[in-house]
N, C-alpha and C positions, 0 to 999 in steps of 0.2 A: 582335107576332109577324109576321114577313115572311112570304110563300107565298113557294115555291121555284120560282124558273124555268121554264118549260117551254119548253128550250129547240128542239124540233120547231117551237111554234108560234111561237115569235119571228123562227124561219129563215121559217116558211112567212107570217109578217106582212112581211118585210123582203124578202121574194122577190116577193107582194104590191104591195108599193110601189115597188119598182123594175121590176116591168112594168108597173104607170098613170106612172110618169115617162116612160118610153118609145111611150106611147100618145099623150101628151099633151104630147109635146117642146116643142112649140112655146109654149105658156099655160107652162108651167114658165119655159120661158127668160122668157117674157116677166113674168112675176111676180118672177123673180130681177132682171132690171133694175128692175124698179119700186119692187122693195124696197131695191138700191144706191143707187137715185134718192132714196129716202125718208131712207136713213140719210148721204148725203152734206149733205142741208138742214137734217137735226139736228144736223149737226155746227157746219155754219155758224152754225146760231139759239145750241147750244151755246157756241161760241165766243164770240158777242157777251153773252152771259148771265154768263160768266166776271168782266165788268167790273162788275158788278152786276146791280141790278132793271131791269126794262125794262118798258114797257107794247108793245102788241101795234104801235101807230106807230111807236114807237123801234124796236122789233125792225124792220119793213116797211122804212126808213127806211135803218137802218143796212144792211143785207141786201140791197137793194133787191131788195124783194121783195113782191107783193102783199098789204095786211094781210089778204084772205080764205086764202091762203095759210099766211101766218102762223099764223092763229089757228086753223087746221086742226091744220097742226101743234103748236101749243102746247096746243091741245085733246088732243090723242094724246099728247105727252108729259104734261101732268099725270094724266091718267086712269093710264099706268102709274108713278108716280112719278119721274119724271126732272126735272119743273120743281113747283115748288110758288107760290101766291101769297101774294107779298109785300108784302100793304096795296095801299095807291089812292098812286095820284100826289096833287102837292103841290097840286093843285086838287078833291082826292078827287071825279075825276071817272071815272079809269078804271082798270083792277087792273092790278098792274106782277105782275110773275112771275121768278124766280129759280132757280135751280139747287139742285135737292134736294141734302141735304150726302150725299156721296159721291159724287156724280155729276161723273166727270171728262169 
């Protein structure tokens, strides 16, 4: 069973939050870049993931791109499921990672 709406308070939640957006213009904007920034790098790691597994050097590599960087973000995207891993490399020495299925 749903509870119904109250739509008073949902005006006065969303009237709320668009005066702390307006309080705080500045950390907003700057949180919306950093989160463009964030979803531009998963797209590139996406990208290269496409071709298969990769370990965290391959990703760095191909991307050039710091492996601390990397593995940042590969840490973030598996925690929400976006990459998953994929066994060890062919020296099972370090864990390759993949693209969760669905994940375009």
């Amino acid at each position: 069973m749903t509870k119904p709406i109250d739509k008073a308070a949902a005006h006065k939640r969303s009237a709320m939050m668009a005066d702390l957006r307006k309080q705080h213009l500045e950390s907003v904007k700057e949180t919306q870049l950093h989160v463009k920034s964030q979803n531009k790098t998963r797209k590139v790691l996406k990208r290269s993931l496409k071709a298969g597994p990769h370990t965290i050097s391959e990703l760095a590599e191909e991307t050039d791109m710091s492996k601390s960087d990397v593995l940042w973000h590969v840490s973030a995207m598996l925690r929400y499921g976006l990459v998953v891993e994929a066994g060890m490399d062919e020296d099972e020495e370090y864990y390759m990672y993949s693209l969760a299925k669905g994940v375009r």
